[in-house]
Structures are given as structure tokens and as C-alpha cells.
N, C-alpha and C positions, 0 to 999 in steps of 0.2 A: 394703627396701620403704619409698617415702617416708611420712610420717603420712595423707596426703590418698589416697592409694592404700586404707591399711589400713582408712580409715573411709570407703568408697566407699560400702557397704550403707547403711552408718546415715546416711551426708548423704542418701541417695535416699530413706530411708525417713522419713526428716524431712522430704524436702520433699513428699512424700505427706500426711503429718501437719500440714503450715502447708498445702497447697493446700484438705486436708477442713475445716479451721479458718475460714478465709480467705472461703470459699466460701460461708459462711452470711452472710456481707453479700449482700446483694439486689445492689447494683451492681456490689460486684466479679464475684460469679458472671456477670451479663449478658453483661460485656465481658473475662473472664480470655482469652477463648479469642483475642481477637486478638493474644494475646501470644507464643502456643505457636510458631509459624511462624517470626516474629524470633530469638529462642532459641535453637532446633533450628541453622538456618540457620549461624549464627554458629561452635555446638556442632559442627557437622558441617565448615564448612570447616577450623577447627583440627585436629580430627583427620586430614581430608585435607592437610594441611599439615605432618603431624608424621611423616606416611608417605612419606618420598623413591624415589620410584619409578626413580631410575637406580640402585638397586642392583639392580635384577630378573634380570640375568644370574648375580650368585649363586645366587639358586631355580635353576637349572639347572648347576651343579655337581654337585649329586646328583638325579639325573633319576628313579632310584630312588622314592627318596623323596619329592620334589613328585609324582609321578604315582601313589603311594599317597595323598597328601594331599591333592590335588582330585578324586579317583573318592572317597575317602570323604567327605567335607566338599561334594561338588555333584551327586553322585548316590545315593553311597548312605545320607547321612541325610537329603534330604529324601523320600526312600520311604518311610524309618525313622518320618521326624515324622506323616508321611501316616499312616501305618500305627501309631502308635500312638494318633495321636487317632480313628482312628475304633476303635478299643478303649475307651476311655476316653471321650472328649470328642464322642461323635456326638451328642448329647443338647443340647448347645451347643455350635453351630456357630461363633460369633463366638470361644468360647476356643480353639476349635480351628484357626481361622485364625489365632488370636496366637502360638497355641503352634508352627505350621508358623515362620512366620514367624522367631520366635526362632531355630528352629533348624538354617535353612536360614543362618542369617547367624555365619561364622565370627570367631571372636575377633580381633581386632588390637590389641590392649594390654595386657590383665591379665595373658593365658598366661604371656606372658613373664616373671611375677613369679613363678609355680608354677612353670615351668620350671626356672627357675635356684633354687627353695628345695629341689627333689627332685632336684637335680645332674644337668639334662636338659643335650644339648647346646644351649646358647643362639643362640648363631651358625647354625646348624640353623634353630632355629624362626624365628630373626628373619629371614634370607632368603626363606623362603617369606610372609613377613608382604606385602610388597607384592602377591602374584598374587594372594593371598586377596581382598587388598580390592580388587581389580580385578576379580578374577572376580564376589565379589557386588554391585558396582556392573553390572556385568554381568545378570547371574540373575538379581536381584531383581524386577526389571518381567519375567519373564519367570514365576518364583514364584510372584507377583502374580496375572497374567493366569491363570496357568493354576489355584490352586487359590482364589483367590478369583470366580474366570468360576464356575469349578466350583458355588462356594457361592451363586452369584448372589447377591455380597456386596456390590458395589460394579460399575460400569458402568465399561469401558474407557476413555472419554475419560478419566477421573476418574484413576484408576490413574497413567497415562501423564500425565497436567499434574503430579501429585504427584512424579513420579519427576523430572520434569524438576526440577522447580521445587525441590524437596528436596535431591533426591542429584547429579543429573549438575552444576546450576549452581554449589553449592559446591565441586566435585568439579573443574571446570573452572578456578575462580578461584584454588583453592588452589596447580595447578600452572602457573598465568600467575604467580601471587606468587612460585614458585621462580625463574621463567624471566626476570622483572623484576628480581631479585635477584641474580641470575648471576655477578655482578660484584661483587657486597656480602654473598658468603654468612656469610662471618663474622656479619655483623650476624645475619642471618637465622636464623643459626642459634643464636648468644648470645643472642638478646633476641628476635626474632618466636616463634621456634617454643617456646621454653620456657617462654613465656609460654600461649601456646594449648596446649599441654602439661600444663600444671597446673589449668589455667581449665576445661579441658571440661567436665569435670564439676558446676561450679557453671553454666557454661550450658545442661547439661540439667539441673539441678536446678528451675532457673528457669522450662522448658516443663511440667517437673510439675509444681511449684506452678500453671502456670497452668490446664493442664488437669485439676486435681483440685478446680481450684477454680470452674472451670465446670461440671464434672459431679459436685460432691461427693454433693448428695443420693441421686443415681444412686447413684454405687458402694459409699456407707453401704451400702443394700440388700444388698448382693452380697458380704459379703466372705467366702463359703462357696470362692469362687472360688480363695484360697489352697493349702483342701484339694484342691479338684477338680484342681490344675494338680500336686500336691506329688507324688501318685505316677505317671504318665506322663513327669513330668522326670526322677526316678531311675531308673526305667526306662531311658530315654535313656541316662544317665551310666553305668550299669552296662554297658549292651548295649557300648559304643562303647568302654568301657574292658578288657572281654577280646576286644574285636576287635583292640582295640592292641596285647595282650599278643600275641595268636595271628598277627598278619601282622606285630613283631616277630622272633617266633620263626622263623616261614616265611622269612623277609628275612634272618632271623642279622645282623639288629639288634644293634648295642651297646646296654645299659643308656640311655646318653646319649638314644640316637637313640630307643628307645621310650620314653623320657620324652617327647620331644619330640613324635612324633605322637600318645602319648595328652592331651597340651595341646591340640595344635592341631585336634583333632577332639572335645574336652568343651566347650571353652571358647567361651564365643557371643558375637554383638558385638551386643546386643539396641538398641545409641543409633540404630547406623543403619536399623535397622527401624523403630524406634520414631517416628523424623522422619518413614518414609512414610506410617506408619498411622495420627499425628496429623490428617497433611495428607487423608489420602485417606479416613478412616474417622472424621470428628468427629462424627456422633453415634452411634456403637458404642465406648461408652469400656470396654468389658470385653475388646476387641482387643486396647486399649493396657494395661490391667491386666497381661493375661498376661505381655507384654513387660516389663514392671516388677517383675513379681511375680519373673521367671527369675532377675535378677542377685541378688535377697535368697534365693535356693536355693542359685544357683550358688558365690558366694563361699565358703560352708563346706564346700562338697561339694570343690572346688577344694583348698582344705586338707586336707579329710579323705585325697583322692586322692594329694595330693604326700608324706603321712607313710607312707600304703600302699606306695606305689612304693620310698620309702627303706627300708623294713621288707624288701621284695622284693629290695631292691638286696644286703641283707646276707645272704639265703639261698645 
């Protein structure tokens, strides 16, 4: 695991800590927010850029397996998220749209570092990595519409400009940048993509500073928010982690292979939610909390989960 990888929690949550700091200048707070969207933007084509989508015909090698992994990851955890925020989170609607939100959107990068410390099959999880993030470029404006219409949290036109403008225009450029490069993938792949590779995370860092630093006052008030989100997400992680164990078992799963789908159905990819909700939700910054709040959960639970399963491995 690279250094930048293992302190991914605590860069985010430093950059929390300079956006609440920062924030108390009168002028920066004014104008922070026009920074979030450049950021994200940037944030998000590298990651579409670091995901080569002509391997996709591996995901269908084991057909098995991907079609266990997009019924649980596209239909049966956003019922799950539905279904546990209104247990939990009906009393605040906006964390409960954050919390849907996180957890409709599957992981495309960390898994893969739990994967392979709990001796999952790697090569497994990495080919279904591209349907994932196709499918929730996919879903998302679809998520969106439907459980934020629900909330009457946000107006359609809104949703749909954000989505464009966010997800599908980086989404589009990152593979004209493959397709431009065709000819020069060495380069591309030595020097563009490992570059945006390493960098992401300091360019969402950068959208959090900016958006904590426009709503810091705000989210001072709030920050009960931590607790309220802490037990509905283990929840989550628990449910979906003897769901893994139980439709390994039923499948006569190898060891490898349910490591791999309990990654790929714990593991959330909260950045690229987090660019819609900036764009489409900026004055409900308790949206983008929850979104934030999940990876400083997630990252230990991820740990805790990967020594279980080796514990498991040896019975």
C-alpha cells in the first residue's frame, strides 16, 4: 500500500480541518465555493482516466460472479440504504440523502488494496472495476432523480445540469484522452495516468477545503452528524458482509472469490458522489458531510473486515 493511499483518511480529514479554519476569513468564506467545481472536475477526470475501460470483456469471464456483483451493488444495496435511513436518518432528510447516495456508489480504487491484504482474488475484483464505474455513471442521475424527487430535495433541471457537467463531461474526456493517445500509450500510461493516479486525492482535497470553507460556520453547528451517520453505516457493513459470506457459500465460492465480492459490495466510491452533490446540493452542505464523513468510517472498518476474513481463511 503506497504512503498516500494509507493516509487517505487523515489528508481528508485535514483538509476538513484547514477548509473550517480558512473559513473564518469573511472573504475567503464568500468566494471558497467557486473553487469546488474546478477541483472535483479535474479530481474526477483522473480517476476516469486511470480506469481503461477495454478490459471490460474480462468482467465477463466469470459471468457468475459479475451478475452477483451488479444485483448486489445496483439493486440490492440501494433498497438496503433506502431502508436503513428511514430507520435511522428519517428525522434528517438531507443525511439521509447523503447517506443513500454514498452507498449506492461502488468502490473503484481502495477495494483493491483490502482485497489483496486479505488474500482476495485480485484479478477477480479488478475486472469487474470498469462495469462498476459505468454502471454508476449510469444509475447515478437515475438515484438522484428518484430518491432525491422523493425528498423534494433538489429540482430536476438541477440534478441533470450537475450530472452532465460533473460526471458524464469528465467521463467523456478522460476516454477521448485514451483514444488521442492510441498511438503513444506508453506515454500515457508512464507519465499521464500515474500522475492522476497519485494526484486525486489531493484534488478532492482541495474541493473540501473549499467547501468547508464556505459553509464552515454551518457545519461547526452540526457536527452530532458524525454519531448520527456512525451506526446505520456499520449496519450497512455488517449486513452486506454476511451476505458475502452466505451467497459465497451458496456459489461454493473459493476463499479468494469471497474476499473479493465482500470488497466489492463494502467498499464505496463516496469522490464521485461527492462532485454531484457539491454541484447540485450547495446550500445543503450536511449532504456533502455524510459523503465525507463515510470514508473516515470506512477505511477502518475495511481493515478490521480484511483481518476477519484472514482469521476466517484459517478455520
Amino acid at each position: 500500500m503506497k504512503v498516500i493511499e494509507k493516509m487517505q483518511s487523515f489528508i481528508i480529514l485535514t483538509a476538513v480541518g484547514l477548509g473550517l479554519l480558512v473559513g473564518q476569513i469573511t472573504i475567503i468564506e464568500q468566494y471558497a465555493h467557486l473553487f469546488i467545481l474546478p477541483f472535483l472536475f479535474v479530481m474526477l477526470y483522473g480517476l476516469f482516466l486511470t480506469i481503461p475501460l477495454d478490459g471490460l470483456k474480462n468482467a465477463f469471464k466469470n459471468i457468475n460472479f459479475l451478475s452477483t456483483n451488479v444485483i448486489l451493488n445496483f439493486i440490492w444495496t440501494p433498497i438496503l440504504a433506502w431502508g436503513l435511513g428511514a430507520i435511522f436518518l428519517t428525522e434528517h432528510p438531507a443525511l439521509w440523502l447523503g447517506f443513500i447516495l454514498l452507498l449506492v456508489t461502488p468502490c473503484t480504487d481502495w477495494y483493491l488494496i483490502f482485497t489483496s491484504i486479505a488474500k482476495g482474488n485480485l484479478s477477480l475484483s479488478t475486472s469487474v472495476l470498469p462495469i462498476n464505474l459505468i454502471l454508476q455513471v449510469m444509475f447515478l442521475p437515475l438515484y438522484l432523480l428518484l430518491f432525491a424527487g422523493a425528498m423534494e430535495t433538489v429540482g430536476v433541471s438541477s440534478i441533470l445540469e450537475s450530472v452532465v457537467l460533473v460526471l458524464l463531461t469528465p467521463f467523456f474526456l478522460a476516454n477521448l484522452t485514451r483514444y488521442l493517445f492510441n498511438k503513444k500509450r506508453d506515454e500515457l500510461e508512464k507519465k499521464i495516468v500515474p500522475f492522476f493516479s497519485s494526484s486525486q486525492i489531493i484534488f478532492l482535497s482541495f474541493a473540501i477545503v473549499a467547501m468547508f470553507a464556505s459553509q464552515g460556520s454551518y457545519l461547526i453547528n452540526n457536527l452530532e452528524v458524525i454519531m448520527l451517520m456512525l451506526l446505520p453505516l456499520l449496519t450497512f457493513y455488517v449486513i452486506n458482509f454476511i451476505f458475502a459470506q452466505l451467497i459465497g457459500r451458496w456459489f461454493n465460492y473459493s476463499y479468494e472469490d469471497t474476499v473479493s465480492l465482500n470488497m466489492t459490495i463494502i467498499a464505496r466510491n463516496s469522490p464521485v458522489a461527492l462532485a454531484i452533490v457539491l454541484t447540485a446540493f450547495p446550500e445543503q452542505p450536511l449532504i456533502a458531510l455524510a459523503l465525507i464523513i463515510g470514508p473516515l468510517i470506512e477505511l477502518p472498518v475495511l481493515a478490521v473486515l480484511s483481518q476477519i476474513l484472514l482469521k476466517l481463511k484459517k478455520v
